[in-house]
N, CA and C atoms as a LAMMPS dump frame, in Angstrom:
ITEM: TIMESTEP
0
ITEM: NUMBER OF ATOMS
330
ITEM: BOX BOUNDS ff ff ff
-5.0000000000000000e+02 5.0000000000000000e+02
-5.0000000000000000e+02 5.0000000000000000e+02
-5.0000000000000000e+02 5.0000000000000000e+02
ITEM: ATOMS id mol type element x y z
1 1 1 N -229.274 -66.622 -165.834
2 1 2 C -230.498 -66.351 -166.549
3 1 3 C -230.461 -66.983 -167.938
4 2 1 N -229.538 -66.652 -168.504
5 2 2 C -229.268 -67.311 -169.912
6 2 3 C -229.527 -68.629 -169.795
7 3 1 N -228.72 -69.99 -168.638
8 3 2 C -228.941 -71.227 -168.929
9 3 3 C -230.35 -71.387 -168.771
10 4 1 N -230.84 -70.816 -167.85
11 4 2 C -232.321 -71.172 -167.12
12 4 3 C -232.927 -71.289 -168.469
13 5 1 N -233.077 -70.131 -169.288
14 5 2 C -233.618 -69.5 -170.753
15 5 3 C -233.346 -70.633 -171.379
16 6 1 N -232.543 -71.068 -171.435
17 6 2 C -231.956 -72.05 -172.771
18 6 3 C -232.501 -73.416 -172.101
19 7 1 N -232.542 -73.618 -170.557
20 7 2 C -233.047 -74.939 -170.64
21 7 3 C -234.616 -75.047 -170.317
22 8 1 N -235.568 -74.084 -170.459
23 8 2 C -236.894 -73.762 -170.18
24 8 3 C -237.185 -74.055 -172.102
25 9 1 N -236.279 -73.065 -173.061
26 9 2 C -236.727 -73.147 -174.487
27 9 3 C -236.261 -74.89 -175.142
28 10 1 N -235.514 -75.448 -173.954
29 10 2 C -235.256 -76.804 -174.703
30 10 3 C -236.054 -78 -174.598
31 11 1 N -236.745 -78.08 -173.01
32 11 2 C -237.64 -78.514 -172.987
33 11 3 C -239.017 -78.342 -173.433
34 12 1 N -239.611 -76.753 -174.115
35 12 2 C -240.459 -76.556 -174.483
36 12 3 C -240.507 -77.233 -176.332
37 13 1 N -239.544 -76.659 -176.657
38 13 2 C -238.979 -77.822 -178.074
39 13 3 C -239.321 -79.014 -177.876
40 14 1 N -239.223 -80.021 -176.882
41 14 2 C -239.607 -81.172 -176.852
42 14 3 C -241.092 -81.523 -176.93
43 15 1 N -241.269 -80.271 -175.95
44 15 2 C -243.076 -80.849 -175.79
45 15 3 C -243.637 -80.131 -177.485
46 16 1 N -243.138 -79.332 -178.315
47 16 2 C -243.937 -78.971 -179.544
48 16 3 C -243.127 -79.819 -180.761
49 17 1 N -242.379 -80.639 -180.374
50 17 2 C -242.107 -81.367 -181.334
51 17 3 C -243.143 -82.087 -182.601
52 18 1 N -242.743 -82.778 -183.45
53 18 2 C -243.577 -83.149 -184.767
54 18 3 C -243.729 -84.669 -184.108
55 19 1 N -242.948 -85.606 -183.302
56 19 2 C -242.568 -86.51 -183.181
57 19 3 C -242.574 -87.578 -184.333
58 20 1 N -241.608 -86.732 -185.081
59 20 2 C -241.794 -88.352 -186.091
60 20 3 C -240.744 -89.601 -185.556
61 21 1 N -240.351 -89.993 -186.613
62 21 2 C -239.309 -91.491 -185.623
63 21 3 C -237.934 -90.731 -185.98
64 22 1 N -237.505 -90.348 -186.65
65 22 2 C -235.91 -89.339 -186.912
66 22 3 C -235.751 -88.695 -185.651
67 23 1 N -237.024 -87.792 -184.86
68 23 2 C -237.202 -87.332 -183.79
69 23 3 C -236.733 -87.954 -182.812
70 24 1 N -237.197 -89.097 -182.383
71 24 2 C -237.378 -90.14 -180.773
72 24 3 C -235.766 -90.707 -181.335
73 25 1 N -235.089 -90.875 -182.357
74 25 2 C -233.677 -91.619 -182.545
75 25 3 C -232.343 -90.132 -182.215
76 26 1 N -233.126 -89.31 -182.814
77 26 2 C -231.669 -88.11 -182.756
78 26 3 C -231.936 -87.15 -181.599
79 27 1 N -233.211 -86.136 -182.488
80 27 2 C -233.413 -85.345 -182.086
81 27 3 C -233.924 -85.104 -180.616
82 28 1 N -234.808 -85.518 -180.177
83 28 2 C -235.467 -85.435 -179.165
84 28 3 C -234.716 -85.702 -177.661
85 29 1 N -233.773 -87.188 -177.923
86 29 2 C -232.827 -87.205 -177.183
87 29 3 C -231.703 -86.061 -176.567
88 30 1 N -231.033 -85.321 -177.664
89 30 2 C -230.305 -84.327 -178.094
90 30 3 C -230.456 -83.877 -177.068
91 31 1 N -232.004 -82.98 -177.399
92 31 2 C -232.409 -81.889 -176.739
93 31 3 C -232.31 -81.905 -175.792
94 32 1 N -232.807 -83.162 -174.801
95 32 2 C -233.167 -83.829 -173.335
96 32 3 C -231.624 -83.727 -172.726
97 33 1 N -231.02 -83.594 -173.167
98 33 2 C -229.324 -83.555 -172.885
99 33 3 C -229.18 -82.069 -172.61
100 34 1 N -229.152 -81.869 -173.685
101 34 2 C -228.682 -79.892 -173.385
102 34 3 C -229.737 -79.416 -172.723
103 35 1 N -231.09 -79.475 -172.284
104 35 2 C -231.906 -79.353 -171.531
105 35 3 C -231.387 -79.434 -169.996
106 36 1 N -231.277 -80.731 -170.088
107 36 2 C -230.472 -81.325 -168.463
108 36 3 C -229.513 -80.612 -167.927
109 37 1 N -228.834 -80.454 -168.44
110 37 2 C -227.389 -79.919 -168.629
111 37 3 C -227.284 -78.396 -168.102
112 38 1 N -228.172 -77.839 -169.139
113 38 2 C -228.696 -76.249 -168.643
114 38 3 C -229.386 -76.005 -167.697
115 39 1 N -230.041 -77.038 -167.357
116 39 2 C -231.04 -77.117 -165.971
117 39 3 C -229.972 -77.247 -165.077
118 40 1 N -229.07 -78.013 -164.789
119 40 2 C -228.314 -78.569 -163.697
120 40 3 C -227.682 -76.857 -163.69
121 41 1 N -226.538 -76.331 -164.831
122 41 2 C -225.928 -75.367 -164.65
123 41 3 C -226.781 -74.305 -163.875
124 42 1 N -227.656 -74.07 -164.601
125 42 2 C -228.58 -72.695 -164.264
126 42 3 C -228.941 -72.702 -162.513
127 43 1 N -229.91 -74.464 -162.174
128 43 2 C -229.088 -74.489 -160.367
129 43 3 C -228.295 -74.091 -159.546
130 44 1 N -227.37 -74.51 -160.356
131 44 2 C -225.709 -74.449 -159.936
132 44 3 C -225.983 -72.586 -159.353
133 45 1 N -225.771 -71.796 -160.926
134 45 2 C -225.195 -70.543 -160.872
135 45 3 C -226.524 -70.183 -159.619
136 46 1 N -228.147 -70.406 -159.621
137 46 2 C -229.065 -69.765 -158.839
138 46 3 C -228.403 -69.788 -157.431
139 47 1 N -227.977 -71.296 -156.789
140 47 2 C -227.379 -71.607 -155.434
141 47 3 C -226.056 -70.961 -155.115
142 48 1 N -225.5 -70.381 -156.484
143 48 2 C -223.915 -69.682 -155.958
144 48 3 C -224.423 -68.12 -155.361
145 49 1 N -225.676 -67.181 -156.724
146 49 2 C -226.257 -66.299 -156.512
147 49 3 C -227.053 -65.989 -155.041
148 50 1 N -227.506 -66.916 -154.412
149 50 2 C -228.449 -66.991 -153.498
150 50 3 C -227.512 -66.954 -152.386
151 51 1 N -226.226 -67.649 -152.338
152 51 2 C -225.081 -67.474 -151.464
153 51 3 C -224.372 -65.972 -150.94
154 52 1 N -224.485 -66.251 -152.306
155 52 2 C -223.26 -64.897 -152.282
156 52 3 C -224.396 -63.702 -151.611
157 53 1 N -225.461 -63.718 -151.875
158 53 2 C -226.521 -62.67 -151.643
159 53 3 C -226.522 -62.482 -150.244
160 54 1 N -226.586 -63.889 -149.142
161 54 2 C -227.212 -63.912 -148.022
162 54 3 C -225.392 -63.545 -147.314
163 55 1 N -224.778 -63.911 -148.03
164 55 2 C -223.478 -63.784 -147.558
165 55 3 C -223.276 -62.137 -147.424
166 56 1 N -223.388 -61.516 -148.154
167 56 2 C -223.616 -60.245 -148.069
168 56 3 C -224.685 -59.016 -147.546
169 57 1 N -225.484 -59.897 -147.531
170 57 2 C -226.922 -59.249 -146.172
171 57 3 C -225.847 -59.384 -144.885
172 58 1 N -225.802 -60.611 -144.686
173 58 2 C -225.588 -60.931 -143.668
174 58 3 C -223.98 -61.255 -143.098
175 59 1 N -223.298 -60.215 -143.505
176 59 2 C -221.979 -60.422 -143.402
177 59 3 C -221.606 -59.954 -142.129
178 60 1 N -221.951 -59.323 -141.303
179 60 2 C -221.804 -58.159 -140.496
180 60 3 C -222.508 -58.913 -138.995
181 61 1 N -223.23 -59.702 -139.521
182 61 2 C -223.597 -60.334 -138.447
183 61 3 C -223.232 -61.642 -138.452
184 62 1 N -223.489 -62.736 -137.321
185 62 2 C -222.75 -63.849 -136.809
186 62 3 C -222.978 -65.042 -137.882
187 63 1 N -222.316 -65.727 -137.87
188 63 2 C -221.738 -66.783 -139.084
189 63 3 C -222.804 -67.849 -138.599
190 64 1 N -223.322 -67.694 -137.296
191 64 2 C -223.686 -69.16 -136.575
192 64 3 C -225.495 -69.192 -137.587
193 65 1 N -225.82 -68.464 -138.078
194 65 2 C -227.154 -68.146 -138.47
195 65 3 C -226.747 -68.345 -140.173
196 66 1 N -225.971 -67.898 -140.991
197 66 2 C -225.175 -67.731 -142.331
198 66 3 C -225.09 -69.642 -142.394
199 67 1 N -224.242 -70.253 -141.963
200 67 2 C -223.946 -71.618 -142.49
201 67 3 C -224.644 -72.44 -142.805
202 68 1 N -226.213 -72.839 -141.458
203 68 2 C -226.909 -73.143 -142.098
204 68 3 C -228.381 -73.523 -142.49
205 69 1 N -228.434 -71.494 -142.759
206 69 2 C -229.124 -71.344 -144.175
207 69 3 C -228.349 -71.653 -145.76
208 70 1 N -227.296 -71.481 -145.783
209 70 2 C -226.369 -72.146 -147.003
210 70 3 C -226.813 -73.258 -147.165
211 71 1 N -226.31 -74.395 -145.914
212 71 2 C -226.669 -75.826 -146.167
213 71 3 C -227.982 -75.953 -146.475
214 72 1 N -229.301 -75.705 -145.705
215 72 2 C -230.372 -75.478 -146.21
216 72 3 C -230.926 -75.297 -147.678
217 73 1 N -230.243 -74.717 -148.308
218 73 2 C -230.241 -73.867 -149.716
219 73 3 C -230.016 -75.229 -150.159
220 74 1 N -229.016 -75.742 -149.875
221 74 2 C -228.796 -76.849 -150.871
222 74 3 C -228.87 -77.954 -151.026
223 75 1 N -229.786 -78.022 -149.939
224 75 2 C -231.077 -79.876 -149.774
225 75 3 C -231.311 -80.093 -150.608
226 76 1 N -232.44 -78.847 -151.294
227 76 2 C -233.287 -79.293 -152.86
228 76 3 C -232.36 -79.565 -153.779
229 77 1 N -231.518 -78.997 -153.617
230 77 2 C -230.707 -79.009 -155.47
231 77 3 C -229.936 -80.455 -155.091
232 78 1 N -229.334 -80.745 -153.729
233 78 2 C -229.009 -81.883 -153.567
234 78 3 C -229.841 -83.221 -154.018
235 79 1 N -230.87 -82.921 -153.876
236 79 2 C -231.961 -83.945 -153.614
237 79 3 C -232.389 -83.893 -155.174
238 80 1 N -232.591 -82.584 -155.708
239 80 2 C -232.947 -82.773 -157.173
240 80 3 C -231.731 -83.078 -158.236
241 81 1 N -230.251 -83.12 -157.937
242 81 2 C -229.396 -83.887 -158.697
243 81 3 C -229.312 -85.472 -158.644
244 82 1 N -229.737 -85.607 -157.24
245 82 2 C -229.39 -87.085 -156.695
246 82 3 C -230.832 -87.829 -157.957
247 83 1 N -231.627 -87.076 -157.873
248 83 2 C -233.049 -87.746 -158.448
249 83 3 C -232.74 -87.811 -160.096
250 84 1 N -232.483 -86.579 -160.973
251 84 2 C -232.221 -86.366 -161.69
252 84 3 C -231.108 -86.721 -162.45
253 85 1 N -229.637 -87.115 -162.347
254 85 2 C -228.461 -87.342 -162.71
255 85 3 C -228.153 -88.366 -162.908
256 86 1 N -229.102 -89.637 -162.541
257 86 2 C -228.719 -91.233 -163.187
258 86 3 C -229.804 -90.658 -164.878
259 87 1 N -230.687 -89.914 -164.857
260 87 2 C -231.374 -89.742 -165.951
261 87 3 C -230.643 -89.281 -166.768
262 88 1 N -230.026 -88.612 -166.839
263 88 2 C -229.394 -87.477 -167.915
264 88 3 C -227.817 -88.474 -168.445
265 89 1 N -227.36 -89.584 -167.106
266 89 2 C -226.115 -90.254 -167.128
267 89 3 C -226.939 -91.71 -168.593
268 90 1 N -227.915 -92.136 -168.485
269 90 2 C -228.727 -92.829 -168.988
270 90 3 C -229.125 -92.445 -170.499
271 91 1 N -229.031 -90.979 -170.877
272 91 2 C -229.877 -90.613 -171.788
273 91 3 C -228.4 -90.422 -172.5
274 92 1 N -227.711 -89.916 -172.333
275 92 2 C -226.306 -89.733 -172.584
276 92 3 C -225.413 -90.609 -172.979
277 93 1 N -225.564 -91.926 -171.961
278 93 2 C -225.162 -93.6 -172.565
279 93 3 C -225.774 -93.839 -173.581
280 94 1 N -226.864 -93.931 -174.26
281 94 2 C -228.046 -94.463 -174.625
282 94 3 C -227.594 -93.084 -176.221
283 95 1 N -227.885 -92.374 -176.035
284 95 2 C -227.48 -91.586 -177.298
285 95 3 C -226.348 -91.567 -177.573
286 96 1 N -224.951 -91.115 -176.788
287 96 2 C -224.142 -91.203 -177.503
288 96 3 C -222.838 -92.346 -177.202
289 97 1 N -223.324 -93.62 -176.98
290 97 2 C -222.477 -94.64 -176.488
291 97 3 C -223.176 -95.65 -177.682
292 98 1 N -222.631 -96.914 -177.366
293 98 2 C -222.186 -97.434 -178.351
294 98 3 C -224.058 -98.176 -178.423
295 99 1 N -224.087 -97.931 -179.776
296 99 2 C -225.28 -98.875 -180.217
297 99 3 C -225.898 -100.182 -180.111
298 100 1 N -226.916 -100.525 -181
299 100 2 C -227.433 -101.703 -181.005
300 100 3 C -226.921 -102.9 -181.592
301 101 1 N -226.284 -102.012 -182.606
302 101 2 C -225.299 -102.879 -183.755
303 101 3 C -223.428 -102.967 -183.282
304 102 1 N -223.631 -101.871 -182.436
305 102 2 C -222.119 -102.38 -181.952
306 102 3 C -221.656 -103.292 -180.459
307 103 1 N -223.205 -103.726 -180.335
308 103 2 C -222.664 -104.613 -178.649
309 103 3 C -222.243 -106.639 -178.847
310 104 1 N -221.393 -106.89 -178.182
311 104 2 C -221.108 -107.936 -178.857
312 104 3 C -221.736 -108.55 -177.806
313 105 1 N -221.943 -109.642 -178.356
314 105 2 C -223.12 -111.065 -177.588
315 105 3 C -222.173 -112.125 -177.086
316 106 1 N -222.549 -112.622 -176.004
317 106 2 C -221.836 -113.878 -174.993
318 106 3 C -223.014 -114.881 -175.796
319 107 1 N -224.03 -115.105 -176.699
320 107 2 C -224.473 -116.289 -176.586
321 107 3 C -223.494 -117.097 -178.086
322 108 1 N -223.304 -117.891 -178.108
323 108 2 C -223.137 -118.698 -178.833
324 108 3 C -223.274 -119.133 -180.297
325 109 1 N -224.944 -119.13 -180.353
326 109 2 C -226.101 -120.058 -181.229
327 109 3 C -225.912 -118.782 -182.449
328 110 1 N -225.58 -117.496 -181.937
329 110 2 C -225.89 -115.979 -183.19
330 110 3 C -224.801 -115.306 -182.645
């Protein structure tokens, strides 16, 4: 509940931002990170919760019905990391990897 919280109030920060340009260079990025981040976790913990739940309804009865609804469970989140995780790998390079001023050039002439 907490990450969900923290990554629902991080993205809402983004959308009421001031956007000045200090914003779109530090800040805004930042956020989009620990946003991601808390989004992915908060998944995470919902799909362990949702497990453990059906695991325990349904303990008593046959496993052949239990496995997969599990797998099931975890199409979307599969499908929404696979979509999601070059973004956050991107935003992450891009903010905290090496700059504009620190990439060295193959041309020649500059």
């Amino acid at each position: 509940m907490f990450t969900s919280a923290t990554s629902l109030l991080m993205f809402v920060s983004i959308l009421t931002s001031r956007y000045a340009e200090q914003d779109f260079l530090y800040v805004l990025p930042k956020r989009l990170c620990i946003g991601l981040l808390t989004l992915f976790t908060s998944i995470t913990f919902m799909i362990g919760a949702f497990t453990a739940a059906m695991y325990t309804t349904l303990k008593e009865k046959s496993n052949l019905f239990l496995i997969p609804v599990a797998l099931l469970a975890c199409l979307p989140v599969a499908s929404f990391v696979r979509l999601q995780f070059p973004l956050l790998i991107a935003v992450m390079y891009s903010t905290y990897g090496p700059g504009i001023f620190g990439k060295k050039s193959d041309r020649r002439l500059y």
